[in-house]
Every structure is written in structure tokens, then in C-alpha cells.
C-alpha positions in Angstrom: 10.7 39.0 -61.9 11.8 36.0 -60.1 9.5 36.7 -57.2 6.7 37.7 -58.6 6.7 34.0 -60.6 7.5 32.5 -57.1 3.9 34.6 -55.7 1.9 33.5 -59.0 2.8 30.1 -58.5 1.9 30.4 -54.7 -1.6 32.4 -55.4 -4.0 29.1 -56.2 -2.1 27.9 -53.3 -3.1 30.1 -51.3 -6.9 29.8 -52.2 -7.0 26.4 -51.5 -6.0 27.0 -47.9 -7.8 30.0 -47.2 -7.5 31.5 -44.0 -5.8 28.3 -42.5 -2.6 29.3 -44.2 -0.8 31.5 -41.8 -2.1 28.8 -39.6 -0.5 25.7 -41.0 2.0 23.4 -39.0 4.3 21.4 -41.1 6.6 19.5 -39.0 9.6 17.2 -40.2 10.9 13.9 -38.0 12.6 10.6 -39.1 15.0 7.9 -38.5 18.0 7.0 -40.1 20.7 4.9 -39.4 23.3 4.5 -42.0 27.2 2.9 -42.0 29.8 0.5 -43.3 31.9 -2.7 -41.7 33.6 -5.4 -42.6 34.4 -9.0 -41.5 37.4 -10.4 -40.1 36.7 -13.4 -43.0 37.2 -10.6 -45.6 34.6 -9.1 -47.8 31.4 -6.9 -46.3 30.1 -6.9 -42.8 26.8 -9.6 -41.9 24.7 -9.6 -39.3 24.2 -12.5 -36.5 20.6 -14.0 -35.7 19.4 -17.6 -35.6 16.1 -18.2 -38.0 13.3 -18.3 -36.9 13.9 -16.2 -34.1 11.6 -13.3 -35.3 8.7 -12.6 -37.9 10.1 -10.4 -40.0 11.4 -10.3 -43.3 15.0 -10.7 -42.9 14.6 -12.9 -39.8 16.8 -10.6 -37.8 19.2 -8.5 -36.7 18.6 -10.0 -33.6 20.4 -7.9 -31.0 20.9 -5.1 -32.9 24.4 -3.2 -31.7 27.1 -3.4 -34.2 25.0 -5.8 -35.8 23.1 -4.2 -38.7 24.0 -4.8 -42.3 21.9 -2.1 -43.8 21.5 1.9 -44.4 18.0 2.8 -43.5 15.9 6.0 -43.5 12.4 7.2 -42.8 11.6 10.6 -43.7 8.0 11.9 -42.2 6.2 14.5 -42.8 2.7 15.6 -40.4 0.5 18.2 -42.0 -1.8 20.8 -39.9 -4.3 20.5 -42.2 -7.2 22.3 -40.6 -7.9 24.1 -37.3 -10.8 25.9 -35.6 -11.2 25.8 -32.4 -11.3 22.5 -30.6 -11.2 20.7 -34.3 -8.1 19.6 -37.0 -7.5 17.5 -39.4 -3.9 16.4 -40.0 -2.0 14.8 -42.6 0.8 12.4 -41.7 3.5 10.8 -44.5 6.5 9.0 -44.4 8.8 7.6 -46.7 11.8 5.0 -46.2 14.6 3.8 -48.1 17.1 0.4 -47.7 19.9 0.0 -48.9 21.7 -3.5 -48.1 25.7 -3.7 -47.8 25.3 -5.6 -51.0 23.8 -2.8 -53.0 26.3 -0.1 -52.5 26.0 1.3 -56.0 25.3 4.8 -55.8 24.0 6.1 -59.4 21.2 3.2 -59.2 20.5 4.7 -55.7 20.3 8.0 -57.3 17.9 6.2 -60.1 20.9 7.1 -62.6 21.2 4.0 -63.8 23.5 5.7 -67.1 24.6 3.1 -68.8 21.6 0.5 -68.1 24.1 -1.8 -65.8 22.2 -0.8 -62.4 19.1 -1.7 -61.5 17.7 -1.0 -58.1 16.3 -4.0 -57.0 14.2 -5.1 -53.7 17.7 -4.0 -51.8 17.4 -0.9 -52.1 14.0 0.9 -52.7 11.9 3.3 -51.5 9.0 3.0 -49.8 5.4 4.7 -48.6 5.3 3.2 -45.1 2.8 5.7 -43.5 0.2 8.1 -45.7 -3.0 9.1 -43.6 -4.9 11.5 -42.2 -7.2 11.9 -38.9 -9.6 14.2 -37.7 -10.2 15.6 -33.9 -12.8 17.1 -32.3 -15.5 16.7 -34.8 -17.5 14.2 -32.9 -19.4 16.2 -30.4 -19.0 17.5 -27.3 -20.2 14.3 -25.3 -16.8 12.7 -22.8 -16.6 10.0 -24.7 -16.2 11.0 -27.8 -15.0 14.7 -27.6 -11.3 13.8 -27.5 -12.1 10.3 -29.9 -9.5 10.8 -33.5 -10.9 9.0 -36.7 -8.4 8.1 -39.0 -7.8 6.1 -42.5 -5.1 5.5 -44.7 -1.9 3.6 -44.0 -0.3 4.0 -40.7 2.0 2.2 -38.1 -1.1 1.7 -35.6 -0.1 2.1 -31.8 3.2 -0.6 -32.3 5.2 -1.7 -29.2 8.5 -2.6 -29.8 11.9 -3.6 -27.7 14.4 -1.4 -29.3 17.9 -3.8 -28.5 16.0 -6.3 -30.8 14.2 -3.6 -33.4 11.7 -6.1 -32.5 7.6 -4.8 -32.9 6.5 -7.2 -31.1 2.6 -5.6 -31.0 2.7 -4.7 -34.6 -1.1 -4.2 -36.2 0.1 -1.6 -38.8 -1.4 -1.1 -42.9 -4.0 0.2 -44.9 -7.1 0.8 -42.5 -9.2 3.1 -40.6 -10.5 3.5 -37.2 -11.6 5.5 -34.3 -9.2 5.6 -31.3 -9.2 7.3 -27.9 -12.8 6.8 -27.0 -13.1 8.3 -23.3 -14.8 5.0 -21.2 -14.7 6.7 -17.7 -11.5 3.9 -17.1 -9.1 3.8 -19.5 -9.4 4.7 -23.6 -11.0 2.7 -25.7 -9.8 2.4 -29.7 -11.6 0.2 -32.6 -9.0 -0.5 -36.2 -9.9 -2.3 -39.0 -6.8 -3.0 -41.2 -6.5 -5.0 -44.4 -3.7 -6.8 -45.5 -4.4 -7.2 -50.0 -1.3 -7.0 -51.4 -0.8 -9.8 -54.4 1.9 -11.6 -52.2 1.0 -12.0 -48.5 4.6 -13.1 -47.8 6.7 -9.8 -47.6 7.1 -6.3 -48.1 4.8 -4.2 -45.5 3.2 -6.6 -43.1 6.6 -8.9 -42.1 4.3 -12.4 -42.8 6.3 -15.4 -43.2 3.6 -17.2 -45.1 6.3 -18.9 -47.1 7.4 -20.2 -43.9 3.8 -21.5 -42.9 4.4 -25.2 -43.2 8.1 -25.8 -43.2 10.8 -23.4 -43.4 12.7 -23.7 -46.8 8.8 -24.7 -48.4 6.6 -22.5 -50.2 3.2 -22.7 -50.4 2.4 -22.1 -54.0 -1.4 -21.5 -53.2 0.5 -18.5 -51.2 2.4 -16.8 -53.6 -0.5 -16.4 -56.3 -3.1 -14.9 -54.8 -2.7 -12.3 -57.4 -5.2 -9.9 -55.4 -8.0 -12.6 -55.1 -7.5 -12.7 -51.1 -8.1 -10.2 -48.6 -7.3 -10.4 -45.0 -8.7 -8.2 -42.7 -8.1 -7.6 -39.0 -10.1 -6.2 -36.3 -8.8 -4.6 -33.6 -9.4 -3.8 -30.0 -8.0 -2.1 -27.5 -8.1 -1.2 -23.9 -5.5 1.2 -22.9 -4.6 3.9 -20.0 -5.1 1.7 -17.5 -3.8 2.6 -14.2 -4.1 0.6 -10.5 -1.4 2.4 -8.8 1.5 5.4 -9.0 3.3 5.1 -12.1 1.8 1.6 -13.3 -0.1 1.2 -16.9 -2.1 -1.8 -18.4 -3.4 -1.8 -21.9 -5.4 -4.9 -23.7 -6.2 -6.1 -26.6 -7.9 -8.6 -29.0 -7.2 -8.9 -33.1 -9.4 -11.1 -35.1 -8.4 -11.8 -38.3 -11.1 -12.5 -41.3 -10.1 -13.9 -44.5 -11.8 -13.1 -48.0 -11.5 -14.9 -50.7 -12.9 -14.7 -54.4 -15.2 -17.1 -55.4 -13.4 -20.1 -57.2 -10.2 -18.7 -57.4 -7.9 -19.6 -54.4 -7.8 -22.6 -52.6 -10.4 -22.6 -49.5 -8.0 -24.4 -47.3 -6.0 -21.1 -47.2 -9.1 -19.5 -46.1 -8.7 -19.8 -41.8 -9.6 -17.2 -39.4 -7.0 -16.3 -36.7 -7.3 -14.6 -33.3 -4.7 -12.8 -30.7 -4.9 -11.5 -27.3 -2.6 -9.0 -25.6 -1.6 -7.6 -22.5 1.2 -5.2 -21.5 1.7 -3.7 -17.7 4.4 -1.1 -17.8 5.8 0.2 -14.6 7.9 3.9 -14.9 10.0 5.2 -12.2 12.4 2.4 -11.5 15.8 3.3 -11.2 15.6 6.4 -13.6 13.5 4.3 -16.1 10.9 1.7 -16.4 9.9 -1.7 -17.1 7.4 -3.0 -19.8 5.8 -6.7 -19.1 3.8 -8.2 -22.4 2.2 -11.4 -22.8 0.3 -12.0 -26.2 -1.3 -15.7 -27.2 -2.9 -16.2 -30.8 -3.6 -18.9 -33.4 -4.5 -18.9 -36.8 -3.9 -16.7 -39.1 -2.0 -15.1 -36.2 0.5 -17.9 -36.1 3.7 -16.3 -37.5 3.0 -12.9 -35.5 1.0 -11.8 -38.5 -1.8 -12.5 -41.5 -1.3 -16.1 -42.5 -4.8 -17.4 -43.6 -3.4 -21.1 -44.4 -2.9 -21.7 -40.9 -6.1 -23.2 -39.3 -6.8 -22.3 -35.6 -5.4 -25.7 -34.3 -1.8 -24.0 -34.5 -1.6 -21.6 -31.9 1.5 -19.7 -30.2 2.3 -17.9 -27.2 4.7 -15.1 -26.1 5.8 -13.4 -23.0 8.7 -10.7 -22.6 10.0 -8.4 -19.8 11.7 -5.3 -21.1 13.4 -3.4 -18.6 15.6 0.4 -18.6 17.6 2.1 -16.2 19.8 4.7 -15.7 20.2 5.3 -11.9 23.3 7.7 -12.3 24.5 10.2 -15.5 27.4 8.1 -15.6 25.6 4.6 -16.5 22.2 3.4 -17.9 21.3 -0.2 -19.1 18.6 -2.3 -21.3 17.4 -5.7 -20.4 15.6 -7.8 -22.4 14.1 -11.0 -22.1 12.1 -13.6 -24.4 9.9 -16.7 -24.0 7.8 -17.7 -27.5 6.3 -20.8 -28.1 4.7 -21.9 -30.9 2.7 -25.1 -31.5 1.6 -26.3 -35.2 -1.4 -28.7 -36.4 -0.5 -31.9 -34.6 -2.5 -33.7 -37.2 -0.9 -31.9 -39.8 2.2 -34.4 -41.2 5.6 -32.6 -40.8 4.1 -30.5 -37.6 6.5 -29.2 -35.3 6.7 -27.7 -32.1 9.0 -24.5 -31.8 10.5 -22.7 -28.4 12.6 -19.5 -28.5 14.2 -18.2 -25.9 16.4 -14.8 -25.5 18.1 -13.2 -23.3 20.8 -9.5 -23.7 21.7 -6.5 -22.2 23.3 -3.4 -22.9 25.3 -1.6 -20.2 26.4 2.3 -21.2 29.1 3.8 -19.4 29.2 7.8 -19.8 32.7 9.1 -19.4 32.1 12.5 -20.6 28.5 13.9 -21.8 29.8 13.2 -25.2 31.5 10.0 -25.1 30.1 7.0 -23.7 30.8 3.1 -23.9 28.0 0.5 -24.7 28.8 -3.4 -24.5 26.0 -5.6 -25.8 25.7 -8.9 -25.6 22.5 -11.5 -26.5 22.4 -15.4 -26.2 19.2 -17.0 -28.3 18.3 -20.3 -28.5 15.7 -21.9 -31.0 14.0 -25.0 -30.4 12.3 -27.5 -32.6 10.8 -30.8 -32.0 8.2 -32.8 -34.0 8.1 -35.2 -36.9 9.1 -33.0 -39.7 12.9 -32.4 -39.0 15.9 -35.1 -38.6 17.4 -32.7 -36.0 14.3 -33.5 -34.0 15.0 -32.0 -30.7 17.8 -30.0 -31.1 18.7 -26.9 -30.0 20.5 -24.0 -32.2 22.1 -21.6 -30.6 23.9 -18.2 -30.8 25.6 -15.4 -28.4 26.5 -12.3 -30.1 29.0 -9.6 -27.8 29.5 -6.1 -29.1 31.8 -3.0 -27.8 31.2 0.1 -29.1 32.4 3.2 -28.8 30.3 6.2 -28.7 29.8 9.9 -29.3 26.6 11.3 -28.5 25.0 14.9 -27.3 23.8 13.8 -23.8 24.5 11.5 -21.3 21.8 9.4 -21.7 21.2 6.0 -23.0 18.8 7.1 -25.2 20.1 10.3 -26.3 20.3 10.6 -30.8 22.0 11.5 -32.8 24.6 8.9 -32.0 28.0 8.0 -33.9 30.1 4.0 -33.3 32.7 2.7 -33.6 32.5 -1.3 -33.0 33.4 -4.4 -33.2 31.3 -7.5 -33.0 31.5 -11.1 -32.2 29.3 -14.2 -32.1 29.4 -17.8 -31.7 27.3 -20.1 -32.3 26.5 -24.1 -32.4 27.1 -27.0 -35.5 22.9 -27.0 -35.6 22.7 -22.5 -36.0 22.6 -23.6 -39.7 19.7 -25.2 -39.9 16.8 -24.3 -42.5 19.1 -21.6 -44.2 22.4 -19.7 -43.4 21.9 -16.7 -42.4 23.8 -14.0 -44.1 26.2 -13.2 -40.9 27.6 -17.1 -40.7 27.7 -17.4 -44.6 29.9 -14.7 -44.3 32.2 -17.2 -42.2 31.8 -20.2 -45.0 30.8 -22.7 -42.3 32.9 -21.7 -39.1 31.5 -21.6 -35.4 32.5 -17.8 -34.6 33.0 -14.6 -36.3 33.7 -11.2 -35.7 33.2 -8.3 -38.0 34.1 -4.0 -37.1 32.8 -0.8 -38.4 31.1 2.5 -37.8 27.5 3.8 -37.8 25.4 6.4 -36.9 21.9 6.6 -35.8 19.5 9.6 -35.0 15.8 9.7 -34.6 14.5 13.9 -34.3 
């Protein structure tokens, strides 16, 4: 009886998907990394960055071993939707959910909530980071467009990250459409258009700072109530599969960012233009692994890495880094990463300021079995500002972060997931790391120069 309910209910189903059903792919992939760890001050674990060191919400990790406060977890889901001969159309989704160290409490996790003490709060909330859907082969026949994808929806669009900082450093991602992979005889050729309309252009999704846009510690309150009267919209172009010799690959890019704002309601000054240019050379086959070179260089709305209309086109910023892996022998294998940003604000605007980052880490991996490996981390960044809005004009805060962790993992390999640690961390850092804000790993430390905290973690991609 059971089953026959089970074929009922699977009948309109069926219908639907008509001959495509014995056809359909569903395939399941994610991320998660989830743990616990403590201080050596007492109390829960923090993690170590200086501010203003990256665009992104929490301003950090910064080097990210043995370093990160919170559970996270991406569930994704890609849908075969269609297929017939050379065309498809598939379906991609993908949930998240974070959990800080601070929101431990499991029956608001679970949306229990039983006796109305527990609310799940911005902590620890799930999220639709990726619903969209694209369709091949449904252009023609012609070379330039027979292997071309449209797409809409919401998507991480083509980001480039360094994965020791969980830093996206070419980050165009949101609610958008587009037509990527246009054949061009040299290279491949991709058009996005993505919009950015959220009521608060400040957080969630996009990473924007625009709280940040003038001084750090400042809002804006022309920012925080656009109440959906302000669209931003990006276009975006890129260049890619680029090749001048074995093993080398260029891609470039340009992002121009229009603002739209309703008529009478929001402040025209926050109503600026931005544009960005990219380009990355990636060289594989060095020492078991390769090396990716990116320079980028935007103003405007760009400024903060991101959609911030209030900033006119006189502030402008600049970025290079030089990401490099290796892993010559089964028994070792190494990331390098290094950062240059500078970032220059209105010099007629009053409290402008001038702001240079600069990074440098590595993590070695030693292999002693093809289980058990062990990774030593360490990163030393240094921020930079100088103008007429801060009394610390000039000086420079500073931080170096060391981690040793213990590993157990399938493969010897340096990338190899799922992975389980055991660490320990420890960072020092100058009298001036304070500056604009403590940061929730030297709070933890209640105004010290060093700290170390310990834990465990495991991390998987699949």
C-alpha cells in the first residue's frame, strides 16, 4: 500500500519530465568546515586579522589555519534539467549556513526555539548563495556561439580566490545574467550583468563595506536607507583562455558599475559610477603546481573591492598578488602568498586618507604517512594609513599569526579533503593593531600584544 502511495505521488512527477526522466543527473557537492577551540585567556577561541585588511564582512580571518571562529556549510545541488543532443539546460542551488563560536545554541540552530529564549540571529542563518539555471547548445551551430552558456539567476560568477586567505579577490558574484564562453578564434569571450538591490548595500551577499566608505567606525546614514530605492548594476567583461606559451594562461577583464537611483528619494551624491580592470597570468607545471599573478586597479564605486556608489571616481585603488603552490615530492607541498593593495581616497574630500596593505604567509606540509601530515602556517600583515583624518597619521599596525597543526587526511597531497586538525595558534601584534575597532581575536586578549588559542577542525569540499 505503501508503495503504491510512493508511485502516485511520483506519477505527475513523472509527466512533468517526460522522457528526460531516466535521463536526469542530479549531483550533490559542498563545503563545510566545522570545529571548536579555545583561548589561552579563557573563554571561546577568536580569530587574528588587522582591519581593514580585506573587503568582506568580518574583515578577516586573515590567514586562515587554525584561525577560523566559525562552523560553515554550503550544500549544492546541479540539476540535468534537459538533454537532446548537443543541448541542456541545468539547474544549479546552493544553500549555506554560519554558525559563529558565539551562537553555539543548538535547538535555535535546529529552529526549536521551545521555550522562546533562542532566537537565531544574523550568527547563525541560512542562506540561498547560488539559485540559477543555464542553457547550452541552443544558440546555433555557428563557432562562436555553439559552445556559448546563457545563464540568470544568482550565482558565484567565475571568482578567483587565494585559499590561505579565503580571500575572493576577483569576486563579481549576485543576481544577474549573461552569456559566457563565446568562441573568438583567441581566447573566450563572456558578457554578465549583475545587480546589486538589496535594501542595505553594506553586508550580507556582496561583502561591501559601504559603512566603511568614508571613515571606518562612520556610517553613512544616506547608506543604510536606501530601502530599495537604489540599484547598482555591474557590467562585466571578460577575456579568458588566453595562452602565449606551454602551460601559461591570461584572462582580462573590465567591470563598470552603474548606479540607479529613484527619483527624489536618495541623495544624488551617492549616485557615482565606478570602474575595474583585471588581469591574471597563471603559469601550471612548476614544481608539481603552479603560480597565479593578478593585478586589478578600479575607482569608484569599485573602491572597497565592491558596489559602493558614494564613492566618486577621484578615489581609486590598486592591487597586485602572486599566489604560488608546489609540491615537488609526496612527502612535502607548500602555499605562498603575497599582497600589495593600495588605496587612495578623494584628496579634496576632508578626513581623506591614503591606505597601503601589505601581506605576506606560507604554509609548508610535511607528509609523514599518506594519512598524516604536518602544516605550519604563518602570515605577517601590515596596514598602512596616512592622511588628515586619523591622529595616528602614518602609522603602521601590524600583525604575524604562526599555526602548527596536526593533520589527518586521505592523500598525500596539500590539497587533499576531507581533512581533520588539531592546532594551536599564535599571533602578535603592535600597540596601533587596535585601531578603528578590536577585532574579535585581540578582544579576546583584553588589550594584550600576543595570544594564542588551540582546537580542532575539519574541512572537506566533495
Amino acid at each position: 500500500m505503501k508503495r503504491l502511495s510512493i508511485l502516485k505521488a511520483a506519477l505527475p512527477l513523472a509527466l512533468v519530465c517526460g522522457p528526460l526522466l531516466a535521463q536526469d543527473v542530479v549531483e550533490f557537492h559542498g563545503y563545510t568546515r566545522m570545529g571548536v577551540g579555545r583561548s589561552s585567556n579563557g573563554g571561546e577561541q577568536g580569530s587574528f586579522y588587522l582591519p581593514g585588511t580585506q573587503a568582506s564582512p568580518s574583515n578577516g580571518p586573515g590567514y586562515r589555519l587554525g584561525n577560523e571562529e566559525d562552523n560553515y556549510t554550503e550544500l549544492a545541488m546541479d540539476v540535468k534539467a534537459y538533454e537532446k543532443g548537443s543541448s541542456n539546460f541545468k539547474l544549479h542551488f546552493r544553500e549555506a549556513f554560519r554558525q559563529y563560536n558565539g551562537s553555539r545554541d543548538a535547538s535555535a540552530d535546529a529552529g526549536g526555539n521551545v521555550d522562546g529564549s533562542h532566537q537565531a540571529g544574523q550568527n547563525q542563518m541560512l542562506y540561498l548563495r547560488e539559485a540559477w539555471g543555464e542553457a547550452n547548445g541552443m544558440l546555433g551551430n555557428s563557432m562562436p556561439l555553439k559552445d556559448a552558456t546563457l545563464w540568470a539567476g544568482r550565482r558565484f560568477y567565475q571568482r578567483h580566490d587565494v585559499h590561505m586567505l579565503d580571500f575572493y579577490y576577483w569576486n563579481n558574484s549576485g543576481d544577474g545574467f549573461g552569456l559566457e564562453n563565446i568562441n573568438v578564434g583567441l581566447g573566450k569571450f563572456s558578457y554578465a550583468y549583475i545587480q546589486a538591490d538589496r535594501n542595505n548595500l553594506n553586508g550580507g551577499w556582496d561583502g561591501g563595506v559601504s559603512g566603511w566608505a568614508h571613515f571606518p567606525g562612520t556610517v553613512n546614514s544616506d547608506v543604510y536607507n536606501y530601502n530599495g530605492k537604489m540599484v547598482v548594476a555591474s557590467h562585466d567583461l571578460r577575456w579568458t583562455d588566453l595562452s602565449a606559451w606551454q602551460g601559461s594562461s591570461f584572462s582580462l577583464g573590465f567591470q563598470y558599475n552603474e548606479p540607479s537611483v529613484r527619483k527624489g528619494s536618495v541623495n544624488n551624491s551617492n549616485n557615482n559610477v565606478g570602474r575595474r580592470w583585471h588581469l591574471e597570468y597563471q603559469q601550471s607545471g612548476i614544481l608539481g603546481g603552479d603560480n597565479k599573478l593578478y593585478f586589478t586597479k578600479g575607482d569608484g564605486s569599485t573602491f572597497w573591492n565592491w558596489y559602493n556608489p558614494e564613492m566618486n571616481t577621484k578615489n581609486n585603488w590598486w592591487m597586485v598578488i602572486d599566489n604560488l603552490f608546489i609540491q615537488p615530492t609526496k612527502q612535502f607541498g607548500m602555499g605562498v602568498v603575497a599582497v600589495h593593495r593600495v588605496q587612495n581616497e578623494d584628496p579634496t574630500q576632508p578626513g581623506h586618507r591614503d591606505m597601503v596593505w601589505d601581506s605576506l604567509g606560507a604554509r609548508p606540509t610535511w607528509f609523514f604517512t599518506s594519512h598524516i601530515s604536518l602544516a605550519a602556517e604563518i602570515g605577517v600583515d601590515q596596514f598602512k594609513v596616512s592622511g588628515d583624518h586619523s591622529s595616528a597619521d602614518g602609522q603602521t599596525r601590524s600583525m604575524t599569526k604562526k599555526t602548527l597543526a596536526l593533520q589527518f587526511s586521505p592523500q598525500s597531497s596539500w590539497w587533499s579533503r576531507p581533512v581533520l586538525r588539531l592546532f594551536v595558534t599564535k599571533a602578535n601584534w603592535n600597540s596601533y593593531a587596535t585601531a578603528w575597532g578590536t577585532p574579535s581575536g585581540i578582544g579576546v586578549f583584553n588589550g594584550a600584544q600576543a595570544g594564542t588559542t588551540f582546537g580542532a577542525q575539519v574541512e572537506a569540499w566533495w
